[in-house]
C-alpha positions as CSV (number, residue, x, y, z in Angstrom):
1,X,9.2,-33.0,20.7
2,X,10.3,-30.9,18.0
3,X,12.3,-27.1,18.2
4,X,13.5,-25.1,15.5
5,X,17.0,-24.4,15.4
6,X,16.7,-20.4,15.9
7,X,19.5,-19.0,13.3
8,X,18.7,-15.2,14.8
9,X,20.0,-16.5,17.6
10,X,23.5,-17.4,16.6
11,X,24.4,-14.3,15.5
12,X,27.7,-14.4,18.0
13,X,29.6,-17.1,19.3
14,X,27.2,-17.4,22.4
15,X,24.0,-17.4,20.7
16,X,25.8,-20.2,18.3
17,X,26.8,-22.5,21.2
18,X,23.1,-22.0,22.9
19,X,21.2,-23.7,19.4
20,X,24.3,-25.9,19.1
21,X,23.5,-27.5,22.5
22,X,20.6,-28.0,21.7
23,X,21.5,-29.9,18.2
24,X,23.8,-32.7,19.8
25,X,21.7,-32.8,22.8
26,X,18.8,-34.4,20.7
27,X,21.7,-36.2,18.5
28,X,22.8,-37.7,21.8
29,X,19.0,-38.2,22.7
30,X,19.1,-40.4,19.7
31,X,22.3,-42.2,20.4
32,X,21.0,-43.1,24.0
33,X,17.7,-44.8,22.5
34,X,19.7,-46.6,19.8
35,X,21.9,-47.9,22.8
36,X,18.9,-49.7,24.3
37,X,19.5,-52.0,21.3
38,X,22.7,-53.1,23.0
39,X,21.3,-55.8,24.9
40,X,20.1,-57.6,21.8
41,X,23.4,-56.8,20.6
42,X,24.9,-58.5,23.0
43,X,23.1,-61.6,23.4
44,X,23.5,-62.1,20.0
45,X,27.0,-62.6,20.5
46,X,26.2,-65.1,23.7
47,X,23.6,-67.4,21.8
48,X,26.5,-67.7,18.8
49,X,28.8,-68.4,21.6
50,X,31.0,-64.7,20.9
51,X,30.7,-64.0,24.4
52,X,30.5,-66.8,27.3
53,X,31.2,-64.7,30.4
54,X,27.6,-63.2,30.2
55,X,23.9,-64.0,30.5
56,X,20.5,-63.4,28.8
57,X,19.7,-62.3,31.9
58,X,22.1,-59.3,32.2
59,X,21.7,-58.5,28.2
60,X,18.1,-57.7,29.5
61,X,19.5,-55.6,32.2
62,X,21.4,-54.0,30.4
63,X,18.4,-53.0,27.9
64,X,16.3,-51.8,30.8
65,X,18.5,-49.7,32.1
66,X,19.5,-47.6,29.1
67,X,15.8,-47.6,28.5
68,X,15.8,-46.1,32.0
69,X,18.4,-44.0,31.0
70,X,17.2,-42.8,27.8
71,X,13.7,-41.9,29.1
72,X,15.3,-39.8,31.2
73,X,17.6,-37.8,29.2
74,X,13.9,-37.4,27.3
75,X,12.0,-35.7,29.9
76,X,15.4,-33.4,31.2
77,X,15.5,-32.6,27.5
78,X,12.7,-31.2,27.1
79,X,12.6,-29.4,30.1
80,X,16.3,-28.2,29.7
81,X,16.7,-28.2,25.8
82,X,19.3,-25.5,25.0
83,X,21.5,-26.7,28.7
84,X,24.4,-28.8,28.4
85,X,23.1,-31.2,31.4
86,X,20.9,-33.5,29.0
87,X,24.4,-34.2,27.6
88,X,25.8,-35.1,30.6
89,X,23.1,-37.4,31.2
90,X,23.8,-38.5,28.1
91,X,27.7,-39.7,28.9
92,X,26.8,-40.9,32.3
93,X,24.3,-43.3,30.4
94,X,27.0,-44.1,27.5
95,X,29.5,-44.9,31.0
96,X,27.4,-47.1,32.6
97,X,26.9,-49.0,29.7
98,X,30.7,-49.2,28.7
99,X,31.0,-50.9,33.0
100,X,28.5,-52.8,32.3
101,X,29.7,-54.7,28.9
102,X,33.8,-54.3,30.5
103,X,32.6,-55.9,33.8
104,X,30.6,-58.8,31.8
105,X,34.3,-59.3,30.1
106,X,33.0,-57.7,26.6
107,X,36.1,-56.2,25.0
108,X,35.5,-52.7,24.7
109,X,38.9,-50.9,25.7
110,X,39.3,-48.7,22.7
111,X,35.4,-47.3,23.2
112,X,36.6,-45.8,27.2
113,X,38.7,-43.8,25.5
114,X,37.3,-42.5,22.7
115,X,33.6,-41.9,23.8
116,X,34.5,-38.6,25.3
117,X,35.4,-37.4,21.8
118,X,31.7,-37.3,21.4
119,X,31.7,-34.3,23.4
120,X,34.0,-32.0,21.3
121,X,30.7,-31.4,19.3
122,X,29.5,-29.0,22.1
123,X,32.5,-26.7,21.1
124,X,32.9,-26.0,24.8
125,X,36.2,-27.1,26.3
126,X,35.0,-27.5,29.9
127,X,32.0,-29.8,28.8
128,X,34.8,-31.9,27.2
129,X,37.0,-31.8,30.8
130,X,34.0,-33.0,32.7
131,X,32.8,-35.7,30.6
132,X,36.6,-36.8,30.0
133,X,37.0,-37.0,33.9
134,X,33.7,-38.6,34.5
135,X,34.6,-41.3,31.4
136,X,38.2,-41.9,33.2
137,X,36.5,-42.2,36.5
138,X,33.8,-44.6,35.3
139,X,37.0,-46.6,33.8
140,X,39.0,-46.9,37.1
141,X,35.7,-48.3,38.7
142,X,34.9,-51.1,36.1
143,X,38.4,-51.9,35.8
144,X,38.8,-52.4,39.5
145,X,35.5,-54.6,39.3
146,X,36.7,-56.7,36.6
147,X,40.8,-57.1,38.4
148,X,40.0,-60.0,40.4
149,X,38.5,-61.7,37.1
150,X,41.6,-60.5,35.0
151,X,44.0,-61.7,37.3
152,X,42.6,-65.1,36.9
153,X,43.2,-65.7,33.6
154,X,46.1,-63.9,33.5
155,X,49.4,-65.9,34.4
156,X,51.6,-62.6,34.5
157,X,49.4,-61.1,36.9
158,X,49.7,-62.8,40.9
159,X,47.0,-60.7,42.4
160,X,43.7,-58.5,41.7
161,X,45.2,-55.6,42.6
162,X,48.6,-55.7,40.3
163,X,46.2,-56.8,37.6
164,X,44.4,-53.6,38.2
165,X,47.6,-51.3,38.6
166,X,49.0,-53.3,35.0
167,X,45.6,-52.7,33.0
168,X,44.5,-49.1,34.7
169,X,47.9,-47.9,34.0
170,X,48.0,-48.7,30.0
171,X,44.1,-47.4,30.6
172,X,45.6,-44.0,32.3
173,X,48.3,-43.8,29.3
174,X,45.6,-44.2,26.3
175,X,43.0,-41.8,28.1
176,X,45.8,-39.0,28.8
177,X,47.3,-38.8,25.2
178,X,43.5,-38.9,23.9
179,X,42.6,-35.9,26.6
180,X,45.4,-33.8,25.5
181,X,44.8,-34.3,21.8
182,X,41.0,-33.8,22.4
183,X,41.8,-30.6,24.8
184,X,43.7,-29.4,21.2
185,X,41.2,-29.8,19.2
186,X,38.6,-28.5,21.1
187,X,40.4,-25.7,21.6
188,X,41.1,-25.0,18.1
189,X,37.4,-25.6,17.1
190,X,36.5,-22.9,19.5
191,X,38.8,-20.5,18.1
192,X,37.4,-21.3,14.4
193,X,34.2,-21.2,15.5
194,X,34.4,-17.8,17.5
195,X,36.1,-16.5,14.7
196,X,33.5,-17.5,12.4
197,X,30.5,-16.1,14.5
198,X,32.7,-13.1,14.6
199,X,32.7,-12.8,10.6
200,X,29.2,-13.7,10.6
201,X,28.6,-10.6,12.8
202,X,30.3,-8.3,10.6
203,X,28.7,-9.9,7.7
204,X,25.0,-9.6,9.1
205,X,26.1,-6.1,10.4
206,X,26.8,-5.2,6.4
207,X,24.2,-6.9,5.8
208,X,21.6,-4.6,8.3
209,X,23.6,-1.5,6.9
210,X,22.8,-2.3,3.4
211,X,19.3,-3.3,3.9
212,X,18.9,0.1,5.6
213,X,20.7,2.1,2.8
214,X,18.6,0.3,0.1
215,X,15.4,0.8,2.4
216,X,16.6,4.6,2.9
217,X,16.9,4.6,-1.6
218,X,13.6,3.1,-1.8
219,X,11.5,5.6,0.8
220,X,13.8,8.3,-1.3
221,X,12.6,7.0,-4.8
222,X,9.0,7.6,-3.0
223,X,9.6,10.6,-2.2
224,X,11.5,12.5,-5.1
225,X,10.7,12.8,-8.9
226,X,13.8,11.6,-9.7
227,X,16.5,9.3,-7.5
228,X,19.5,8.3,-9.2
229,X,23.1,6.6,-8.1
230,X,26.0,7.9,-9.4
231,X,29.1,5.6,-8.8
232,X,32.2,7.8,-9.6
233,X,34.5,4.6,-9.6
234,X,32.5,2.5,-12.0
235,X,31.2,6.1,-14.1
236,X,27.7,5.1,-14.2
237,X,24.4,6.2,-13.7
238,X,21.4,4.0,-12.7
239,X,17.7,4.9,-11.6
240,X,16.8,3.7,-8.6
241,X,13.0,4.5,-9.5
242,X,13.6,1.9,-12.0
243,X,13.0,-1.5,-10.9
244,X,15.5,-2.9,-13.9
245,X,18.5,-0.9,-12.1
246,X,20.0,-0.2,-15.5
247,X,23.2,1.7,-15.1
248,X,24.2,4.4,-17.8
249,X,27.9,4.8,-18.9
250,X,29.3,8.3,-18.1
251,X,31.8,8.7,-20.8
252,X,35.5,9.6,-20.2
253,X,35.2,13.5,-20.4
254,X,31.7,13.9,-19.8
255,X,30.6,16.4,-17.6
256,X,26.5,15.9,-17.3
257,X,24.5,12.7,-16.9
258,X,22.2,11.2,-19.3
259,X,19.2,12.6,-16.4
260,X,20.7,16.6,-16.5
261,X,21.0,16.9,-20.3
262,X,17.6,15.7,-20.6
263,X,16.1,18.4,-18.4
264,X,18.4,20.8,-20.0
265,X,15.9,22.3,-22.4
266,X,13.4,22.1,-19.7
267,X,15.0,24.6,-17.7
268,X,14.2,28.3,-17.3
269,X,15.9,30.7,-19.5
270,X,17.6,32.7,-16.8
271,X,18.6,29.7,-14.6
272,X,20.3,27.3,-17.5
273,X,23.5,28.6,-16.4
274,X,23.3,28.1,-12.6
275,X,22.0,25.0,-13.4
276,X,24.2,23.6,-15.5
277,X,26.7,24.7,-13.5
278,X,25.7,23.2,-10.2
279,X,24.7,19.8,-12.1
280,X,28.3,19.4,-13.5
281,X,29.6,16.0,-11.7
282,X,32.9,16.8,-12.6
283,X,33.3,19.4,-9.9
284,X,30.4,17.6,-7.6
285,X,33.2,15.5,-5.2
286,X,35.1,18.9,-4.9
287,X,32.0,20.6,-3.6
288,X,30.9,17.6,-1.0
289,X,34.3,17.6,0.6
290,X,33.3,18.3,4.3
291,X,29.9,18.6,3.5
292,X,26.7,15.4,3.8
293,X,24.5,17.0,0.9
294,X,24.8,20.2,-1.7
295,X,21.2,21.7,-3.0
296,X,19.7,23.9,-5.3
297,X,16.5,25.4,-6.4
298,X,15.3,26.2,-10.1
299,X,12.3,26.3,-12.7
300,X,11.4,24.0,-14.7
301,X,9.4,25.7,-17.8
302,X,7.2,22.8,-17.4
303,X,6.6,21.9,-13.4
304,X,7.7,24.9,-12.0
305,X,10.3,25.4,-9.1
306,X,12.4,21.9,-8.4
307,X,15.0,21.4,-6.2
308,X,17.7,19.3,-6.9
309,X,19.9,17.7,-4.6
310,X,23.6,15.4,-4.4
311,X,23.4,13.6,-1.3
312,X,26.9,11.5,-0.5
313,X,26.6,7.8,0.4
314,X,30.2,6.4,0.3
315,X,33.6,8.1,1.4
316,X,34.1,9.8,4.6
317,X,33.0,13.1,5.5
318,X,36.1,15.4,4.7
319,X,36.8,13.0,1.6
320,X,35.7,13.5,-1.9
321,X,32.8,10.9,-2.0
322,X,33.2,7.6,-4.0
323,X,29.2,7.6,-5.3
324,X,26.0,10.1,-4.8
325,X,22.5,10.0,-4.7
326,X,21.4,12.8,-6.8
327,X,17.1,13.6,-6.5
328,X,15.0,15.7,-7.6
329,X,12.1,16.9,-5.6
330,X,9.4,19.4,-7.5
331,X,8.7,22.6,-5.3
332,X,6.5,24.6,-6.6
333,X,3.8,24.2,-4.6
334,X,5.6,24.6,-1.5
335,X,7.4,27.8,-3.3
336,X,3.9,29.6,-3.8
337,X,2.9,28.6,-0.6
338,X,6.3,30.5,1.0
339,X,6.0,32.9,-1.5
340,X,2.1,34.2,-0.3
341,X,3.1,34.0,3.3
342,X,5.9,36.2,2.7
343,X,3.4,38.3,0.6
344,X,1.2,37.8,3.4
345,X,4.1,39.2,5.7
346,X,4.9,42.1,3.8
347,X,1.3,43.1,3.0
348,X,-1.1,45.6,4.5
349,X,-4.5,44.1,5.4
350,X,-6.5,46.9,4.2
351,X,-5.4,48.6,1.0
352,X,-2.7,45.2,0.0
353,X,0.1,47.7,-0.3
354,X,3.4,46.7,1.2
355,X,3.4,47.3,5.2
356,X,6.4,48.5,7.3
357,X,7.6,45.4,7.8
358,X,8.7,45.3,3.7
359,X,9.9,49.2,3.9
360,X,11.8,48.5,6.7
361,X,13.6,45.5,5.3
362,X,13.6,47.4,1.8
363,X,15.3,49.9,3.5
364,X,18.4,47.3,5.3
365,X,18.7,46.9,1.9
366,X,19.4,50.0,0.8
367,X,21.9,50.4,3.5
368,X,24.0,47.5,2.6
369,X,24.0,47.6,-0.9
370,X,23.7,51.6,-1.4
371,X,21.1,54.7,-2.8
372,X,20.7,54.6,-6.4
373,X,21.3,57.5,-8.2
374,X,17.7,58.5,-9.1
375,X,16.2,57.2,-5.8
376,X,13.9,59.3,-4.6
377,X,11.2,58.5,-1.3
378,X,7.5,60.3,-0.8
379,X,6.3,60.4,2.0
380,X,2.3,60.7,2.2
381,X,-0.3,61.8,4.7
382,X,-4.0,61.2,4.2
383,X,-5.7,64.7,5.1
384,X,-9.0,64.5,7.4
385,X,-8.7,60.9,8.4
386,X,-10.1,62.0,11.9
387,X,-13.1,64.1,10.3
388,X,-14.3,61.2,8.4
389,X,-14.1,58.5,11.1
390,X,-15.6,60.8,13.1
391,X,-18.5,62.1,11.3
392,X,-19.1,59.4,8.5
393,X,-17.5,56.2,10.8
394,X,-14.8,53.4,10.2
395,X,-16.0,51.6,7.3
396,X,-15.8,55.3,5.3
397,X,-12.5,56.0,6.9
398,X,-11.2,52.8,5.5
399,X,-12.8,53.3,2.1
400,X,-10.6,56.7,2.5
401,X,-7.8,54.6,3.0
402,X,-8.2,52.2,0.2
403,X,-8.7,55.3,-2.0
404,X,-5.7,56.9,-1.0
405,X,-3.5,53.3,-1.7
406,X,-5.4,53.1,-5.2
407,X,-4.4,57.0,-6.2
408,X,-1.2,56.2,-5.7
409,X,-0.5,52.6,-6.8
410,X,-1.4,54.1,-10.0
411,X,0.2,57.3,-10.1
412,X,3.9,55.4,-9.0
413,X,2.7,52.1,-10.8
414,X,5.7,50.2,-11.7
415,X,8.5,53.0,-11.4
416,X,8.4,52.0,-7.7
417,X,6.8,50.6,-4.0
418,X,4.4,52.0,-2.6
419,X,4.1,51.5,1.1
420,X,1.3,52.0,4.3
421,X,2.8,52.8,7.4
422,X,0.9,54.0,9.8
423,X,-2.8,54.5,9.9
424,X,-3.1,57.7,7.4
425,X,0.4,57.3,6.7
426,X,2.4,56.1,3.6
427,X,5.6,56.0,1.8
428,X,6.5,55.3,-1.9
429,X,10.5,54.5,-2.9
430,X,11.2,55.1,-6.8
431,X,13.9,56.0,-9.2
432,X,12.9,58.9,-11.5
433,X,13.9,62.1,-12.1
434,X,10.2,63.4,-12.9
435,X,9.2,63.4,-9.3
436,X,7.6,66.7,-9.3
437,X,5.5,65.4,-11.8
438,X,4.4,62.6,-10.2
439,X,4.0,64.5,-7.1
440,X,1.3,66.5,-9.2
441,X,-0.4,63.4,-10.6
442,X,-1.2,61.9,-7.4
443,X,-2.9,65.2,-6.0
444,X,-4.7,65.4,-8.9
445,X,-5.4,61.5,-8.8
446,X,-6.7,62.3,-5.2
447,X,-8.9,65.6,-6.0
448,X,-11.0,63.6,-9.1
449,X,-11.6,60.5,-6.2
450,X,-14.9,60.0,-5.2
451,X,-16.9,56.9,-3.5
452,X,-20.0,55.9,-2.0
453,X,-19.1,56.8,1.4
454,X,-16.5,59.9,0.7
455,X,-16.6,62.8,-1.4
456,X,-13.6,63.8,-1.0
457,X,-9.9,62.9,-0.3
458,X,-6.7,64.7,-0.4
459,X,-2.6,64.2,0.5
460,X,0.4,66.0,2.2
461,X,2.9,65.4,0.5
462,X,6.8,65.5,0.9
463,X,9.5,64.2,-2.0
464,X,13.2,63.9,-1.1
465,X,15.7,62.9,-4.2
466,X,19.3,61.5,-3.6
467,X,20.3,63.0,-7.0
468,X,19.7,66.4,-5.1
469,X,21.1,65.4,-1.7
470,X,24.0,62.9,-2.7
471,X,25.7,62.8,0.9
472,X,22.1,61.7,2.5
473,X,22.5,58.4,3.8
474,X,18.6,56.2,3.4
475,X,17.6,57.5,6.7
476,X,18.5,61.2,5.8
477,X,16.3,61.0,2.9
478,X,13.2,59.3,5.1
479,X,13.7,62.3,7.0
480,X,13.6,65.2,4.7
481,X,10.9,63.7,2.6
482,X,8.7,63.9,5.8
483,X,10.0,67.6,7.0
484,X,8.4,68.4,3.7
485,X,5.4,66.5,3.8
486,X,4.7,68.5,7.3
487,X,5.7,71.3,5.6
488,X,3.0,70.6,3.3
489,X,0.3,69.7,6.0
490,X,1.1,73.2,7.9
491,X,-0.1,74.8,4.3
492,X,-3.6,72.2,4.0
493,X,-4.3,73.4,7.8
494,X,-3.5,77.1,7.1
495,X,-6.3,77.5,4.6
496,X,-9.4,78.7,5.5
497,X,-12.3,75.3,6.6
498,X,-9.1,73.1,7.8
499,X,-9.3,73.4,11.4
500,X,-6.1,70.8,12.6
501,X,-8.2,70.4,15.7
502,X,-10.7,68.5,14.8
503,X,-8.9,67.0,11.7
504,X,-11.0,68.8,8.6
């Protein structure tokens, strides 16, 4: 029979005592079997005349019954292995060897009171009580056996039963003073060993944590371009990508690490300041005070956009941290991806201008952050939408459409936005002070148009400039740029062949 002393299982002081059971239960296992030899012991001692009060025949008695014993302890054992009963067992088997060598007059006085000392390797105090009652019990009974003998050879004893009070009571004395000094000690060992387990504890807790934080730092080093410790007490730098874990000095009165001034000439033009700025680890405890991580995004001239990142590990929240993680993560494909759903967003399906959606957020804008001096907003009306859909169908409708976005995405080109909406509806935002000339470019943009489908394609137009209304808040503008453009659709409709009814 063989079992593994589980060590996960000890991890506190209950766990410990369960696989320590189970340790001096075989030990005592052992002990028993090796007691079997005690017979041959002892009739060693008759046949060179050591001990005459006893017989070959007992000295085999003796080895059958520990045998007895033994076997037993065995099977309990391994039914029972991590149970303090095998043990038990055990002492009962150790007493009723000890009654049977004391009543066969073999001197064994000092072994009553020191056998229950054996127990003290449970670490269990009451284990130690019952075995020390059972072993003082067990004495009183063989002592009481052998009184009649003792008082026989003894010439200071009258009677069996003074011979018994006379030797029980030095008996009583030895096994007391060993029970309190064993009731010590097993009492201290159970303090040292609870307090032990409860070290180990705390050490295998640290131990969980840190296997945690370095599995954390090695699923980071997977997942960033870049993962490096910075330890603010010891001034280093070390790669955690970097199997070596080589730490870098930071020198007194530096303000970058060795990773940041490498990238420095990597970085875009317009974002070396911010960068530099946010990577300066002088001011990076400062800015992580109250705060689990600080971030930032910039190009790299090389990979695109990257974000990088100081994460604290160490120090507590509202503390300046005593080391960082700091990573860097490249972005740019997740940046183009935001950036073409935004586009996607803001876009018109049709002619790819902007949509109302971007004019109407363009146009917050303007409110918070105020008009421009030369702002000036057109508002546009595709004439005979209606008559085209009408007579020609959808697809040259939208071809009419498309034209009319084209005309003026290349009349307003880069001096502005140019924006769809409504269905024949559009408005362009730009700062000039030419705007009646670019009014006139777009009608004549519109009048030299032509395409497979439509022949012909034309605007209302209305212009309203904040240089010419300056107390015009955004929306006042919006509104007198369209009071003209109906001012200019009233004119199309009041020519002769543009009947508004049926849109021509």
């Amino acid at each position: 029979m063989i079992l593994d002393f589980n060590v996960e299982e000890s991890r506190d002081y209950e766990g410990f005592q369960r696989n320590n059971r189970y340790k001096v239960n075989v030990s005592l296992n052992r002990v028993l079997w090796f007691s079997v030899l005690s017979g041959s012991a002892v009739a060693l001692g008759v046949y060179t005349g050591t001990f005459n009060s006893i017989t070959y025949r007992t000295c085999v008695m003796i080895s059958l019954i520990m045998t007895l014993v033994a076997l037993c302890n065995s099977l309990i054992l391994k039914k029972l292995p991590y149970s303090y009963i095998p043990g038990i067992i055990a002492f009962i088997g150790e007493d009723i060897l000890l009654c049977c060598m004391h009543i066969n007059h073999v001197p064994i006085r000092l072994t009553w009171v020191m056998a229950p000392m054996l127990s003290l390797l449970y670490c269990d105090t009451r284990i130690f009580v019952e075995v020390s009652i059972l072993n003082y019990l067990a004495m009183g009974v063989a002592t009481w056996i052998e009184s009649p003998y003792t008082a026989s050879v003894r010439t200071d004893m009258s009677s069996a039963l003074g011979a018994f009070i006379a030797t029980f009571s030095g008996c009583t004395i030895e096994a007391v003073l060993m029970f309190a000094a064993g009731l010590a000690l097993s009492r201290e060992t159970v303090n040292y060993y609870r307090r032990m387990m409860s070290q180990y504890a705390d050490v295998q807790l640290q131990k969980k944590k840190t296997e945690e934080q370095l599995h954390i730092l090695s699923s980071m080093a997977e997942i960033y371009d870049y993962v490096n410790l910075i330890d603010f007490n010891e001034s280093t730098e070390m790669s955690l990508r970097n199997k070596a874990l080589h730490k870098i000095p930071i020198q007194e009165g530096q303000d970058h690490t060795h990773l940041v001034q490498g990238l420095k000439n990597k970085i875009a033009a317009d974002m070396l300041d911010q960068f530099w700025a946010f990577t300066d680890i002088t001011t990076v405890p400062t800015r992580l005070i109250g705060r689990k991580n600080i971030s930032g995004e910039f190009v790299s001239n090389e990979t695109g956009w990257f974000r990088a990142q100081y994460i604290r590990i160490q120090g507590r929240i509202n503390e300046k941290p005593s080391a960082v993680i700091y990573t860097i993560q490249n972005i740019d494909a997740d940046k183009r991806r935001e950036e073409h759903l935004i586009r996607i967003s803001q876009t018109d399906e049709l002619t790819r201008l902007f949509n109302r959606r971007s004019y109407e957020e363009d146009m917050v804008v303007y409110k918070k952050e105020g008009i421009p001096e030369d702002l000036v907003i057109i508002s546009a009306d595709v004439n005979g939408l209606k008559t085209t859909n009408d007579s020609k169908g959808h697809a040259a409708g939208d071809e009419l459409i498309r034209g009319a976005a084209s005309c003026l995405l290349d009349v307003i080109g880069s001096r502005g936005k140019v924006y769809r909406t409504g269905g024949d509806e559009f408005i362009a935002i730009l700062c000039t002070s030419e705007y009646e000339t670019i009014l006139k470019q777009i009608r004549e943009k519109a009048e030299s148009w032509r395409s497979g489908l439509v022949d012909e394609l034309s605007f209302s137009l209305g212009c309203a400039s904040y240089r010419e209304n300056p107390d015009a808040s955004i929306e006042d503008l919006e509104k007198l740029a369209d009071e003209e453009m109906y001012k200019d659709k009233e004119k199309y409709y009041s020519q002769p062949g543009h009947n508004r009814r049926t849109g021509r």
